[in-house]
C-alpha positions in Angstrom: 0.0 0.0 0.0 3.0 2.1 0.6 3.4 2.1 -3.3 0.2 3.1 -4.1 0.8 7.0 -3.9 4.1 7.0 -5.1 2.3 5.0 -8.5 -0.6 7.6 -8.0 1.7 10.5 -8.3 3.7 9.4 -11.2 0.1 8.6 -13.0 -0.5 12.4 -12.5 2.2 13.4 -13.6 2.1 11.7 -16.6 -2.2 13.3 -17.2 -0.2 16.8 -16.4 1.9 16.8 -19.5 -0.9 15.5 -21.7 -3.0 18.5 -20.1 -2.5 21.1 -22.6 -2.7 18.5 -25.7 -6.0 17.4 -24.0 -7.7 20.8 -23.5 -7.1 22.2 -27.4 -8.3 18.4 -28.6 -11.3 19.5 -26.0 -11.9 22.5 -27.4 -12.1 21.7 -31.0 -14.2 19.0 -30.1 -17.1 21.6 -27.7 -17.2 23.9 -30.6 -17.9 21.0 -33.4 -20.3 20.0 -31.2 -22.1 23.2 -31.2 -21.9 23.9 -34.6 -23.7 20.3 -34.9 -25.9 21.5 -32.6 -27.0 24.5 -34.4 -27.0 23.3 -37.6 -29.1 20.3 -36.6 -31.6 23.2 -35.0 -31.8 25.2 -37.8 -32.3 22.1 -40.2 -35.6 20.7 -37.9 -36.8 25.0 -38.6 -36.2 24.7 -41.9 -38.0 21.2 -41.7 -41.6 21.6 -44.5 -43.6 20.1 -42.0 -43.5 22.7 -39.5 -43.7 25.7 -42.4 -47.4 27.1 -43.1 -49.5 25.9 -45.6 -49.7 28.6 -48.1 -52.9 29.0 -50.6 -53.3 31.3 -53.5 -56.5 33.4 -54.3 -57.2 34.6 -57.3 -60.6 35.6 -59.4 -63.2 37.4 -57.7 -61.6 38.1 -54.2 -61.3 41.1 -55.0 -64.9 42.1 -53.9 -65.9 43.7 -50.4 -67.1 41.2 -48.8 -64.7 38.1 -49.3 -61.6 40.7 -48.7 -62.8 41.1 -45.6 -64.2 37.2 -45.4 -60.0 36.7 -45.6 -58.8 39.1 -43.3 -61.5 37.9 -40.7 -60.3 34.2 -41.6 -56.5 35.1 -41.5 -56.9 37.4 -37.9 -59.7 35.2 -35.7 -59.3 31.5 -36.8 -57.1 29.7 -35.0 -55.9 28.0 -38.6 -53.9 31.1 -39.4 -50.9 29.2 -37.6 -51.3 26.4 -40.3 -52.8 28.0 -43.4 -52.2 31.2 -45.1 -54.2 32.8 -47.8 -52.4 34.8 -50.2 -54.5 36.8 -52.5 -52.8 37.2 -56.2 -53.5 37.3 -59.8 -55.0 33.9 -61.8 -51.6 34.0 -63.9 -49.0 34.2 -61.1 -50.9 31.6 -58.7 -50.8 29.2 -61.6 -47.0 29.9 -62.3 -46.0 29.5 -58.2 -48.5 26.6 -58.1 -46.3 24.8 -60.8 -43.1 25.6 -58.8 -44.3 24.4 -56.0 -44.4 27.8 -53.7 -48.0 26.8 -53.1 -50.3 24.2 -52.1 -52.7 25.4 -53.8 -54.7 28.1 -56.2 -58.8 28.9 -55.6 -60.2 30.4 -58.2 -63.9 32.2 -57.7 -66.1 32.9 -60.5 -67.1 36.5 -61.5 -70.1 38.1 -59.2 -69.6 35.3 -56.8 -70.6 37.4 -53.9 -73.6 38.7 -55.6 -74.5 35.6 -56.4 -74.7 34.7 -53.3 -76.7 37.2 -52.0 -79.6 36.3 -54.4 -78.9 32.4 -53.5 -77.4 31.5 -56.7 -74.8 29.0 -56.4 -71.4 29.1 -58.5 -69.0 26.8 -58.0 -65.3 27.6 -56.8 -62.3 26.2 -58.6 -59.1 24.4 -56.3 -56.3 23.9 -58.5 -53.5 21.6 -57.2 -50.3 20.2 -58.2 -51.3 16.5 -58.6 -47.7 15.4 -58.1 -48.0 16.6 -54.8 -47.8 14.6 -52.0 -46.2 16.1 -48.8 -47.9 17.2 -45.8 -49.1 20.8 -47.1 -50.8 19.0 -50.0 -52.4 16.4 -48.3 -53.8 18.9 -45.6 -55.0 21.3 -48.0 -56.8 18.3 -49.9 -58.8 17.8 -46.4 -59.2 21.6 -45.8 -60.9 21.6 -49.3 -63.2 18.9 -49.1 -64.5 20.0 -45.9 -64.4 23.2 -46.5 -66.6 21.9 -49.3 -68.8 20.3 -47.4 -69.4 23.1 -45.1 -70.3 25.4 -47.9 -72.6 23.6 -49.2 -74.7 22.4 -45.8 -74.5 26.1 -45.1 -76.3 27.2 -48.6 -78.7 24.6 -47.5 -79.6 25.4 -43.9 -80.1 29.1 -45.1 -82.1 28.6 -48.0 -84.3 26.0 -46.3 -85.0 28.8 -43.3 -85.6 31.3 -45.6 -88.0 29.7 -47.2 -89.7 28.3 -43.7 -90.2 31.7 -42.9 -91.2 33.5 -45.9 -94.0 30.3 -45.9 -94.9 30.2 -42.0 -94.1 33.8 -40.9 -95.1 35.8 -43.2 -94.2 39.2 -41.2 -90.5 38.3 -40.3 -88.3 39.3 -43.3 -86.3 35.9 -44.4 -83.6 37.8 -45.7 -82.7 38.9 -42.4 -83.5 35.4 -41.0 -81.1 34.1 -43.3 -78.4 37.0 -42.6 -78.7 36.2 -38.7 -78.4 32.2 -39.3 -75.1 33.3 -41.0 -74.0 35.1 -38.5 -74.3 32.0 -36.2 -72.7 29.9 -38.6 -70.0 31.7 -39.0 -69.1 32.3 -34.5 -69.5 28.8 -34.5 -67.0 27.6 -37.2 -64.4 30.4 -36.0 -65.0 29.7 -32.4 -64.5 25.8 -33.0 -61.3 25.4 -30.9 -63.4 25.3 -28.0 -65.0 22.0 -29.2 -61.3 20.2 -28.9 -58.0 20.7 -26.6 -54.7 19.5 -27.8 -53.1 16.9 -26.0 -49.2 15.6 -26.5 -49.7 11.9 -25.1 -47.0 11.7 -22.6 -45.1 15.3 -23.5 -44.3 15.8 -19.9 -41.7 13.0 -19.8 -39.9 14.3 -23.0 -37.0 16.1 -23.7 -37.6 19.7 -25.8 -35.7 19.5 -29.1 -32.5 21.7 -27.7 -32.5 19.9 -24.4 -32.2 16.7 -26.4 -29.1 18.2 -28.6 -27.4 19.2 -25.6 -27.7 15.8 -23.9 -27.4 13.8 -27.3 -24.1 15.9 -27.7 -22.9 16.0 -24.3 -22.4 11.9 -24.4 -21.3 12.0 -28.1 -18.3 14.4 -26.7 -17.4 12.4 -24.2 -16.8 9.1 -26.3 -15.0 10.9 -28.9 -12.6 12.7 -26.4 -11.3 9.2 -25.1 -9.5 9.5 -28.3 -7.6 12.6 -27.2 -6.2 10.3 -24.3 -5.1 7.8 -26.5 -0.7 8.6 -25.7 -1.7 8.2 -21.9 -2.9 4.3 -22.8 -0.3 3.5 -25.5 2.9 4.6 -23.5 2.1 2.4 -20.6 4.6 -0.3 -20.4 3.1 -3.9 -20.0 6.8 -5.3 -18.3 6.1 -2.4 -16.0 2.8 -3.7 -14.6 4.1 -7.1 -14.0 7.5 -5.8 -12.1 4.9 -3.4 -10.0 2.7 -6.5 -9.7 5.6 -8.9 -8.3 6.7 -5.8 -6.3 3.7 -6.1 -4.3 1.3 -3.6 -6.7 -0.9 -5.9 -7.8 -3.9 -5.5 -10.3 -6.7 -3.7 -8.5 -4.2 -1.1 -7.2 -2.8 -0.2 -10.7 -6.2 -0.3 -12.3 -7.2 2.5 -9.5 -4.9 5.0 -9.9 -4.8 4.9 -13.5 -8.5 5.4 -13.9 -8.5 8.3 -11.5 -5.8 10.1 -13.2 -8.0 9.3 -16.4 -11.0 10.6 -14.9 -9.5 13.7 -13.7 -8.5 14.9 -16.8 -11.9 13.6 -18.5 -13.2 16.4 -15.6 -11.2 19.0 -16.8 -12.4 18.4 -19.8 -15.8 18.9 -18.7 -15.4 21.8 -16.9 -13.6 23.4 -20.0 -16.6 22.0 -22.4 -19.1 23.5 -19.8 -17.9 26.7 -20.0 -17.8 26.8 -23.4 -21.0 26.0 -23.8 -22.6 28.0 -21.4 -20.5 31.0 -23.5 -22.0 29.7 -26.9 -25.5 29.4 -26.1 -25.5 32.7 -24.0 -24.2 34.3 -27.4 -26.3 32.5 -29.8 -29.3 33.1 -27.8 -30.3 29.1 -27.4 -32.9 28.7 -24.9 -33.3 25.2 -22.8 -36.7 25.2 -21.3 -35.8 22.2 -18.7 -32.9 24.8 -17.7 -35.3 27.9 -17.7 -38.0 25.8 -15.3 -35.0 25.4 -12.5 -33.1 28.7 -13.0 -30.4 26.9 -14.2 -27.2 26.9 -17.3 -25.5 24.8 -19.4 -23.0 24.6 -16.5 -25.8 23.7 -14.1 -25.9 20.2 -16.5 -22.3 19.1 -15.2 -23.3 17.3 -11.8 -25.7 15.7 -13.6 -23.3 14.4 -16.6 -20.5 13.1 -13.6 -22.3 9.5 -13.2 -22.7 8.6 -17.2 -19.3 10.3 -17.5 -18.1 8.1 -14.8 -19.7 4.9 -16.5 -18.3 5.9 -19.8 -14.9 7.0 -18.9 -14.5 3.1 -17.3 -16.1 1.7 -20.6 -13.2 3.5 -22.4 -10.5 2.7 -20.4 -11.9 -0.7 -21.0 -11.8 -1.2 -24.4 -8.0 0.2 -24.4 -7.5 -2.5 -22.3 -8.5 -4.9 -24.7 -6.8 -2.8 -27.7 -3.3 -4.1 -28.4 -1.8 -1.0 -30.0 -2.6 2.6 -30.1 -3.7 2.3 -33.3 -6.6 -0.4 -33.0 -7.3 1.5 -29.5 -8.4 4.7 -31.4 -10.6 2.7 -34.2 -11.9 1.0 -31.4 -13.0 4.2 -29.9 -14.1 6.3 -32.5 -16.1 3.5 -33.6 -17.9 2.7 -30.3 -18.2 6.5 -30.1 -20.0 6.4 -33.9 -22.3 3.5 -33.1 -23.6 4.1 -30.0 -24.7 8.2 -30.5 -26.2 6.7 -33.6 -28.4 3.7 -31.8 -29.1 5.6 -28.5 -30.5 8.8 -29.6 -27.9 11.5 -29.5 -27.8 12.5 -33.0 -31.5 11.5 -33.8 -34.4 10.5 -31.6 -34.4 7.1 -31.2 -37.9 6.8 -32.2 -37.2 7.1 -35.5 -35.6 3.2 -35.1 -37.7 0.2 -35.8 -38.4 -1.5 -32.2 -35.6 -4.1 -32.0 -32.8 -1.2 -32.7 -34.4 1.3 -30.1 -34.2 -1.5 -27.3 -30.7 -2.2 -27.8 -29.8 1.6 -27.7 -31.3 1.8 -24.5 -29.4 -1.2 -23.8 -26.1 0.3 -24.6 -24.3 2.9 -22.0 -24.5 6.0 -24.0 -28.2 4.8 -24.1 -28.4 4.5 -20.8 -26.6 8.0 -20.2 -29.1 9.3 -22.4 -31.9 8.2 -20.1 -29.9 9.2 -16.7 -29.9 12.8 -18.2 -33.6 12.9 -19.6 -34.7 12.4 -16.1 -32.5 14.8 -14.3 -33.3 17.2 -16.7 -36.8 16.8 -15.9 -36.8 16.4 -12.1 -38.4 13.0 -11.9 -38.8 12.0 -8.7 -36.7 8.7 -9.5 -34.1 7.9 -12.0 -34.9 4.7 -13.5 -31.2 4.6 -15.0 -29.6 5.2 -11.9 -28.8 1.6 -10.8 -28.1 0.3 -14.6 -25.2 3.3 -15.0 -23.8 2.4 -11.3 -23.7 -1.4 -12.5 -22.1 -0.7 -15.8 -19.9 1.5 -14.2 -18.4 -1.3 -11.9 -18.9 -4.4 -14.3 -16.4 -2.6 -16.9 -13.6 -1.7 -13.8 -14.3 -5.5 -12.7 -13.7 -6.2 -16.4 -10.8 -4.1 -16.9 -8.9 -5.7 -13.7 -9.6 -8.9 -14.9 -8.1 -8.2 -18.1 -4.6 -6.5 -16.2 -4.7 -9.2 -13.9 -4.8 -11.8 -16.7 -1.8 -9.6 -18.7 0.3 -9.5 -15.5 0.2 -12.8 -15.1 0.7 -14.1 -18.2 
């Protein structure tokens, strides 16, 4: 035991001069991570699903009344968020309907209005591009036919009490009848979005799309840095640990104090990531609900990213236990790095992954990382991934000293 400090100190020593290496390899690596992170952001904006349904009209909207039909439909109803109407000229909504800057074109006939107003029906033309077949097309297709249906129902009901009062009330006036019956229409169809709430089936227990870069990203930088560390694995001399082992060092004692002097620089590198961050998204403006709901920073993440650091930085030094060279020790961790963002969620959401794929990435430890910092960010009352990280963490040390205990001996 006498030993142990002595080995300690020299293991320091030896993290010390890699130090400065380490912390420019950390750096590069924070602000390729934030670029990813940005781009990745701006890409899901930029995303056609989330843009707004955008319809031409052309024709006879010109007139009084369905001008202000438009503004009252584009100002009140609460499907201004998702469609917008665009009023324009016949030629240039046919031109931008064939480019694909719309999802549609509705064309009303001459005295539309007017016809109306004597209960003459004229149809209204919806122009589409046939080859369409993304979301704004398809919504618009089920806006129109309702839409449609609506219309016409409408016509009816007003008609049919117009002419129920002109025949059994002879001194009500059925124009007015008819004008009134609109009138309720109308509050009812823009006041609809009291007949339904919106409901995100289990959206308490998820991650917000920035939360879920920084933890995604958080992981994915700690497998890659291993790589950083790969002269403080390759320089070790095997003859060395079996001398120190016959000397009275055995295994579990060399095991130790090379793994802490690998987790303290995998701290500093934390701290200097955290910082970083915390500088980037304070410039860039990025805003982390989960943070915002506990008054917290990027920095305030750390504490919460020591336990799957902790169970990653012993799966690393694992695997260069089992590398024979520096060389297959990097490939080996650049690849483990590679696979497992990709299967447990950091770059994508795992949901995107057929069934069997999604269980093994929770299986896996960045997977299981992953889930350790969902629920901290969210203040669950317990962390179901709490016991798996803790058991990781000590099956790959107990691995790790098998493995130098077997090379010792041998």
């Amino acid at each position: 035991m006498r030993k142990l400090p002595s080995y300690f100190g020299l293991q320091l020593k030896r993290a010390a001069r890699l130090l400065p290496r380490m912390l420019a390899v950390t750096l590069l690596l924070a602000v390729l991570s934030a670029m990813s992170a940005l781009i990745l952001a701006r890409l899901n904006e930029d995303d056609p699903s989330r843009e707004r349904v955008r319809i031409g009209v052309a024709g006879d909207s010109g007139e009084e009344i369905l001008s202000q039909a438009l503004d009252l439909l584009q100002s009140v109803d609460s499907s201004r968020f998702s469609v917008g109407f665009v009023r324009m000229e016949e030629a240039e909504g046919r031109k931008l309907l064939e480019k694909g800057e719309l999802s549609g074109l509705v064309l009303f006939p001459d005295g539309f209005a007017q016809a109306l107003q004597y209960g003459e029906h004229r149809p209204v033309t919806y122009l589409t591009n046939t080859a369409g077949s993304d979301v704004g097309s398809l919504m618009t297709r089920e806006l129109v036919a309702s839409i449609s249906s609506l219309i016409l129902e409408t016509e009816n009901a007003v008609y049919g009490a117009q002419a129920l009062v002109q025949a059994q009330l002879p001194d009500r006036d059925p124009y007015r009848a008819g004008d009134q019956l609109i009138t309720r229409y109308a509050s009812a169809i823009l006041d609809r979005a009291r007949l339904y709430a919106l409901e995100l089936p289990q959206a308490g227990d998820s991650l917000s799309l920035a939360a879920s870069y920084l933890c995604g990203l958080s992981l994915v930088f700690v497998l890659l840095w291993s790589v950083s560390c790969s002269p403080f694995f390759s320089r070790r001399s095997r003859e060395l640990g079996q001398v120190l082992s016959a000397d009275g060092l055995g295994a579990a004692a060399q095991v130790f104090c090379e793994f802490l002097a690998f987790f303290l620089l995998l701290l500093c590198a934390l701290a200097a990531a955290g910082l970083l961050a915390f500088l980037l998204l304070g410039r860039f403006g990025v805003v982390i609900p989960e943070l915002q709901r506990t008054e917290g920073s990027a920095l305030s993440l750390l504490p919460a990213l020591l336990p799957p650091a902790l169970m990653l930085g012993a799966f690393q030094f694992l695997l260069y236990e089992l590398s024979g060279s520096a060389v297959s020790g990097i490939l080996l961790q650049f690849l483990s790095a590679v696979l497992q963002g990709y299967l447990s969620g950091c770059f994508y959401p795992s949901s995107f992954f057929p069934e069997g794929l999604r269980r093994l990435g929770a299986l896996l430890p960045a997977g299981v990382g992953m889930e350790y910092l969902r629920a901290a960010l969210l203040a669950l009352p317990e962390n179901p991934a709490r016991v798996l990280v803790w058991s990781y963490f000590l099956l790959f040390l107990l691995l790790s000293l098998l493995l130098r205990r077997r090379r010792n001996r041998s």
